[in-house]
C-alpha positions as CSV (number, residue, x, y, z in Angstrom):
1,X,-50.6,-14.1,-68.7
2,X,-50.0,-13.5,-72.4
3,X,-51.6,-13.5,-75.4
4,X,-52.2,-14.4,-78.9
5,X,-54.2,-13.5,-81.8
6,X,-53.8,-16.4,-84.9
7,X,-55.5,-15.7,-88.0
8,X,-56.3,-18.8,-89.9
9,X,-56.2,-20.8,-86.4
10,X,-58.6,-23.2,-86.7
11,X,-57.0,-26.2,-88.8
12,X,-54.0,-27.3,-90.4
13,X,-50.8,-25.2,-89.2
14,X,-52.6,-22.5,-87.5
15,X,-54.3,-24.9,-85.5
16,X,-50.9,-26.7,-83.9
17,X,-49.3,-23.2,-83.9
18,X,-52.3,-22.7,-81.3
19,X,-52.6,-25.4,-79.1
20,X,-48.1,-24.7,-78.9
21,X,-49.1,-21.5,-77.4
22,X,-51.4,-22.5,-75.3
23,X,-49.2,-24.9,-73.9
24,X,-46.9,-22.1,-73.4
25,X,-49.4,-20.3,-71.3
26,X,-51.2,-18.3,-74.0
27,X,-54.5,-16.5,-73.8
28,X,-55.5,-17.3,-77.3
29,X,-57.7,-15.1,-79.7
30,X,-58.7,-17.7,-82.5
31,X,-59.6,-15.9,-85.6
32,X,-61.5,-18.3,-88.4
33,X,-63.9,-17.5,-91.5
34,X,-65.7,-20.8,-92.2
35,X,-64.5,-23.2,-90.3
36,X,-66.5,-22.7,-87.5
37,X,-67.0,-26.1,-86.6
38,X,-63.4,-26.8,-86.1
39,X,-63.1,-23.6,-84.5
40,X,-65.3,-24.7,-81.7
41,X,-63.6,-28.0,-81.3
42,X,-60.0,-26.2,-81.0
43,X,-61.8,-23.9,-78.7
44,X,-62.9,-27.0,-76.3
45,X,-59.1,-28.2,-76.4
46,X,-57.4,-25.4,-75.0
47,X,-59.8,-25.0,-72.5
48,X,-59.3,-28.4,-71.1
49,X,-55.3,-27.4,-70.9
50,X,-57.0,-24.8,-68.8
51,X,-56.3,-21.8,-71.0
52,X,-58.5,-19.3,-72.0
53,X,-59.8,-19.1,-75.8
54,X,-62.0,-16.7,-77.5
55,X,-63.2,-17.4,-81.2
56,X,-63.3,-14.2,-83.6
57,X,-64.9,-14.9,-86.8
58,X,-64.3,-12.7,-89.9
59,X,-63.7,-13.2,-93.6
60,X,-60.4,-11.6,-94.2
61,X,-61.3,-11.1,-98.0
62,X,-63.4,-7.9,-96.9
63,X,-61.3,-5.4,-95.5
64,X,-63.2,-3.6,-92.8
65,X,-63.7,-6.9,-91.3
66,X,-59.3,-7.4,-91.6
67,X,-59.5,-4.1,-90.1
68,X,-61.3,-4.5,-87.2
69,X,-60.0,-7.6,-85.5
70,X,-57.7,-6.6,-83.4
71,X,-59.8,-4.2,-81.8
72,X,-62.2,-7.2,-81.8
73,X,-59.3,-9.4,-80.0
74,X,-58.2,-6.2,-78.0
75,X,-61.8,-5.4,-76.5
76,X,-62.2,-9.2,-75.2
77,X,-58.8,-10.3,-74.0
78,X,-57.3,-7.3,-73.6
79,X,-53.4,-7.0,-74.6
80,X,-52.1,-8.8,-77.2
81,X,-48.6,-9.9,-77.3
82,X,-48.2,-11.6,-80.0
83,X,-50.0,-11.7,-83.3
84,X,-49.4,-14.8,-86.0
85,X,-50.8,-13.6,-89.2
86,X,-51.1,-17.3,-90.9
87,X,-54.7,-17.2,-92.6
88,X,-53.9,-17.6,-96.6
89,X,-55.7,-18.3,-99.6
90,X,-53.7,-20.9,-101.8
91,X,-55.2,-21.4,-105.2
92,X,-53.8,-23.1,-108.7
93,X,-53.8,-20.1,-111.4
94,X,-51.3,-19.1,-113.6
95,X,-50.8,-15.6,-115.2
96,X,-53.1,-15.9,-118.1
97,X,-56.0,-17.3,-116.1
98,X,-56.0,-15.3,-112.7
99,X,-58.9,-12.8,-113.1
100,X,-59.5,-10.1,-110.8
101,X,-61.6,-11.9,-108.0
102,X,-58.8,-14.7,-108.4
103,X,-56.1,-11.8,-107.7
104,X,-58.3,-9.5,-105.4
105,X,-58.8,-12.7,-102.9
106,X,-55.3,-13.6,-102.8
107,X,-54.1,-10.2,-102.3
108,X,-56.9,-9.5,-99.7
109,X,-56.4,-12.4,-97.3
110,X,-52.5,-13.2,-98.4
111,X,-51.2,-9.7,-98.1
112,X,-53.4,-6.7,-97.1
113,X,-55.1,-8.4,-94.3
114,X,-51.7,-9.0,-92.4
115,X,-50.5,-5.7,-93.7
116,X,-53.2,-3.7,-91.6
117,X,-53.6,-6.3,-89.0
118,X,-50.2,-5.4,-88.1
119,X,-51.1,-1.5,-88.3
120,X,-53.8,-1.6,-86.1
121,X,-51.7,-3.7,-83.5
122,X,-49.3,-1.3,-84.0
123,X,-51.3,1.8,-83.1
124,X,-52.9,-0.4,-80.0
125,X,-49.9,-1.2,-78.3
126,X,-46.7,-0.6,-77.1
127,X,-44.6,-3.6,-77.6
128,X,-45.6,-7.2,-79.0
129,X,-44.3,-9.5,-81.4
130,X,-45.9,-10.2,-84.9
131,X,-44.7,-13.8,-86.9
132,X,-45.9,-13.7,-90.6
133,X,-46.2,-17.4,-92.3
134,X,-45.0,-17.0,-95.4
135,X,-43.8,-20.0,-97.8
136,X,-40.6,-21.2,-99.3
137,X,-42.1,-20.3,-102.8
138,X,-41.0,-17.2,-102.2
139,X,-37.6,-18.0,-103.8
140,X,-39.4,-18.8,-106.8
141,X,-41.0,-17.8,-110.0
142,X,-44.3,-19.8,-109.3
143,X,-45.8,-20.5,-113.2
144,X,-48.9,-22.4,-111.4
145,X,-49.5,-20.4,-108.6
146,X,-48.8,-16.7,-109.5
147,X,-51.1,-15.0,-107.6
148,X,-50.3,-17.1,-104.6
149,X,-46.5,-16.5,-105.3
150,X,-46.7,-13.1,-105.8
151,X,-48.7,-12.1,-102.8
152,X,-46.5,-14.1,-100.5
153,X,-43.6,-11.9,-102.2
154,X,-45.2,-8.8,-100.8
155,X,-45.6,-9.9,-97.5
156,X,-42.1,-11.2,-97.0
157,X,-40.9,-7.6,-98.1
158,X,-43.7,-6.2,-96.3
159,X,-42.5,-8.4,-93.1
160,X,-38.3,-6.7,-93.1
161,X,-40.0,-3.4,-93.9
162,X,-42.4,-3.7,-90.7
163,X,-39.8,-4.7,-88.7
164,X,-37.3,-1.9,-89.2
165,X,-40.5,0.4,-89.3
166,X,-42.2,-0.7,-85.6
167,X,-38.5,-1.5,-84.1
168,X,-38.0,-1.5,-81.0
169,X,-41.3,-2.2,-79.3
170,X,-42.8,-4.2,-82.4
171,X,-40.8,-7.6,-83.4
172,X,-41.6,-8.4,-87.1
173,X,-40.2,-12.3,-88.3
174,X,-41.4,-14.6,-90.6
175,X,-41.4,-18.6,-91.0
176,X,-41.7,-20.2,-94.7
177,X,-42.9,-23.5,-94.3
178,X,-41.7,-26.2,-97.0
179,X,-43.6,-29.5,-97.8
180,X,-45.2,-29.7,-94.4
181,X,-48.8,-30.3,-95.3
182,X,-49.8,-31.3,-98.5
183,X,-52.5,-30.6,-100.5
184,X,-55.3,-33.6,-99.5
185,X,-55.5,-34.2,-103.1
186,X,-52.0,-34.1,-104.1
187,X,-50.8,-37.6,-105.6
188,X,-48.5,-40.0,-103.9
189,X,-46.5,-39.5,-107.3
190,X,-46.4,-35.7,-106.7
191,X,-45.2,-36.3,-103.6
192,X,-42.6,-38.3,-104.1
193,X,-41.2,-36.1,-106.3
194,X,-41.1,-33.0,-104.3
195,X,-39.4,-35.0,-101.7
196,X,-36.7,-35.8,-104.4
197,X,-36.2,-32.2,-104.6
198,X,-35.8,-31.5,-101.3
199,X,-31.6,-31.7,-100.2
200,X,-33.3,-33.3,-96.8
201,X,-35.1,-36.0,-98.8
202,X,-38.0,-36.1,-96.4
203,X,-41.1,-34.3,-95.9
204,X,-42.0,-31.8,-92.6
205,X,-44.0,-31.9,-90.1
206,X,-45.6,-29.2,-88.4
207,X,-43.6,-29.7,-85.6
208,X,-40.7,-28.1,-87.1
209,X,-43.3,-25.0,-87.6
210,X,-44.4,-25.0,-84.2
211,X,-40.2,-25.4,-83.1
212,X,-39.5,-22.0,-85.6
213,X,-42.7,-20.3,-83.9
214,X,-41.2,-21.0,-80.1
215,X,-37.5,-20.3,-81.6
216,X,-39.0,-16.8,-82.3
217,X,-40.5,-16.3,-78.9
218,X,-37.6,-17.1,-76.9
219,X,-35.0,-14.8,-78.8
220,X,-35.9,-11.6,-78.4
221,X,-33.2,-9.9,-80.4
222,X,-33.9,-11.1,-83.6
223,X,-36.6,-9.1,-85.7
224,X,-36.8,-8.4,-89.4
225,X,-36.1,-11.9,-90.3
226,X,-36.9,-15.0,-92.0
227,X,-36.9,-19.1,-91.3
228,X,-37.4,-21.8,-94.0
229,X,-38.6,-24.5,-92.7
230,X,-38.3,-26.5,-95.9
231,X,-35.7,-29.2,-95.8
232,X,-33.5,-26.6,-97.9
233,X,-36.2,-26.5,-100.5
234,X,-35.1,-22.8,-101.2
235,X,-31.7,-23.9,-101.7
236,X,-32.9,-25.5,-105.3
């Protein structure tokens, strides 16, 4: 029986990435901060596909709390074999008005969180298979989302430099999601328009995530690299 830890796990992306590997057969170690309600309610759904689920709660902003959950994960469900480091912060800022709580959380959550996440799995085990969710904004130079931008930067260099690092008992690969979920308050104008810019003229669904996650799983001899799942959004 394997296992998973997903940060983030309780809604949106990290919530179909986790009923995917539960499906699969997956032991899952569901990591959330506030959402503790939908936590539970994933919780109740994996358990009727007969799989085992554990809830880990921890605010990844304070990093003893990052530190210690995979010892947390390790000490209930025993070995992990896979960890999918998708919890983020996304806020609007741009240079000029990200102060230091603004920069501090998204560094925190977006990039030192994963960062010794994945050391601590590291030291714990002897083989496994970490998947960072990153974001095709990566191939920009975000103006309205710098901190966001620039922390997502780090952990896609963070993510080859981890793999050539824990090679060949640790996989490291990454998936950068396009327009897959929308902002809920994102106009149907704004939308439209990042469709436009997209070569594939439509919008994702998480599907294609979940199809990129189990792409990963299945081929063992890739590490140390990335999938956009955009539509060819980092083509523009």
């Amino acid at each position: 029986m394997q296992s998973a830890l997903i940060t983030g796990g309780a809604k949106r992306i990290g919530r179909q990435i986790s009923l995917a590997l539960a499906d699969r057969g997956y032991t899952i170690a569901l990591h959330y901060n506030t959402s503790e309600e939908e936590a539970k309610s994933l919780e109740k759904e994996i358990r009727i596909k007969k799989r085992n689920c554990i809830l880990l709660q921890a605010d990844l902003n304070d990093e003893d709390q990052a530190e210690k959950l995979v010892s947390k994960a390790i000490k209930d469900i025993g070995v992990i074999d896979l960890i999918i480091n998708n919890a983020s912060v996304f806020e609007r800022n741009t240079f000029p008005e990200t102060t230091r709580d603004i920069f501090n959380r998204h560094l925190n959550v977006n990039f030192k969180a994963p960062f010794f996440i994945s050391q601590a799995y590291a030291s714990q085990t002897t083989r496994g298979h970490i998947i960072n969710i990153l974001d095709t904004k990566i191939t920009k130079l975000s103006k309205y989302y710098f901190s966001y931008t620039l922390t997502k930067k780090m952990l896609y260099e963070f993510t080859r430099m981890a793999a050539k690092e824990l090679a060949p008992h640790i996989r490291v690969n990454g998936i950068c999601p396009g327009l897959i979920m929308p902002e809920e308050t994102m106009k149907q104008s704004m939308l439209e328009s990042l469709i436009k810019k997209t070569p594939l003229k439509q919008k994702g669904g998480v599907a294609y995530i979940v199809s990129a996650v189990n792409f990963l799983l299945d081929n063992e001899f890739i590490t140390g690299d990335v999938i956009f799942v955009d539509g060819g959004r980092h083509l523009t």
